[in-house]
C-alpha positions in Angstrom: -34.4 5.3 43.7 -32.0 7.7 42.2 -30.3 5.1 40.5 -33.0 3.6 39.2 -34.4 6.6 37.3 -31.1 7.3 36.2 -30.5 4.0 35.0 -33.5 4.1 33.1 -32.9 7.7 31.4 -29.7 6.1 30.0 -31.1 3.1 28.9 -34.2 4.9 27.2 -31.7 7.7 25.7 -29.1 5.1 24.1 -32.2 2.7 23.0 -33.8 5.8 21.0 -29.8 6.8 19.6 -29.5 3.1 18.4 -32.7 2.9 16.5 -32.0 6.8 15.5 -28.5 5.3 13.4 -30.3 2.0 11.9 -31.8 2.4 8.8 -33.3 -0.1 6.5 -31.8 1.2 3.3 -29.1 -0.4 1.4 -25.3 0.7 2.1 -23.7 1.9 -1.2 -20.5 0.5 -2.0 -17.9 2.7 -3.7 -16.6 1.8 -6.8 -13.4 2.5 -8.4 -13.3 3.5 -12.2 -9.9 2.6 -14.4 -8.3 5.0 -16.3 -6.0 4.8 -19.3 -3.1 6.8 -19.2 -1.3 7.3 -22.6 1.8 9.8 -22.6 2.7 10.9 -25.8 6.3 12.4 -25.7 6.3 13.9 -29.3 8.7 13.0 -32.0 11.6 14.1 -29.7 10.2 11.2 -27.4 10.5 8.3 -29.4 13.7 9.7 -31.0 15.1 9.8 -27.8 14.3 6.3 -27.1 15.2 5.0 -30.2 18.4 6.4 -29.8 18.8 5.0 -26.3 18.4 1.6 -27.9 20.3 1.7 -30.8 23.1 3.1 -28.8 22.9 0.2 -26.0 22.9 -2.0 -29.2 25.7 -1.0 -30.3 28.0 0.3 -27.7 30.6 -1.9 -26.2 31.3 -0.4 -23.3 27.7 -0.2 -21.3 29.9 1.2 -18.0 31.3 4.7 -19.5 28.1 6.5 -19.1 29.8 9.9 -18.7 29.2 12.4 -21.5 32.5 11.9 -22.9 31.9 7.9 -22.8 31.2 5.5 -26.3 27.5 5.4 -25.3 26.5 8.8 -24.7 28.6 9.6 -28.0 26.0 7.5 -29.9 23.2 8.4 -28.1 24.2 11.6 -29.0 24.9 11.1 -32.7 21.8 8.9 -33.1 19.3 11.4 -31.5 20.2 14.6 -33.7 20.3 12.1 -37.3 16.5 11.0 -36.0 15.5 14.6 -35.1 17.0 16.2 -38.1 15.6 13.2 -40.2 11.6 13.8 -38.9 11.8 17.1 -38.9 11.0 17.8 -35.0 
């Protein structure tokens, strides 16, 4: 008889838990927004890559990239012309 009143409790208790979590209302779905990101480096920015590109243009040797090497050398000449040029 024990058992059965027990059994019954547990049954009643997890019955009433169940119908305390279900609700009727609509689950809400969380949405993502996209966001631009636009760096802006500054003059020095796009001096610096422009020089990085017109010094792989026109460097011959692509595997010296020490700082005695042809390509840093015109990196190096290219990026102070453009700086002093714009005025950064």
């Amino acid at each position: 008889m024990k058992k059965v009143i027990l059994s019954l409790v547990f049954v009643l208790a997890t019955g009433t838990m169940m119908n305390a979590n279900t609700s009727n209302e609509e689950i809400a779905t969380p949405t993502t927004e996209t966001i631009e990101v636009v760096e802006d480096f500054g003059c020095r920015g796009e001096c610096n890559a422009d020089a990085r590109a017109g010094a792989l243009a026109f460097a011959t040797d692509h595997e010296d990239r020490s700082s005695e090497g042809e390509l840093y050398g015109l990196w190096e000449l290219f990026y102070t012309t453009c700086v002093d040029a714009r005025g950064c």
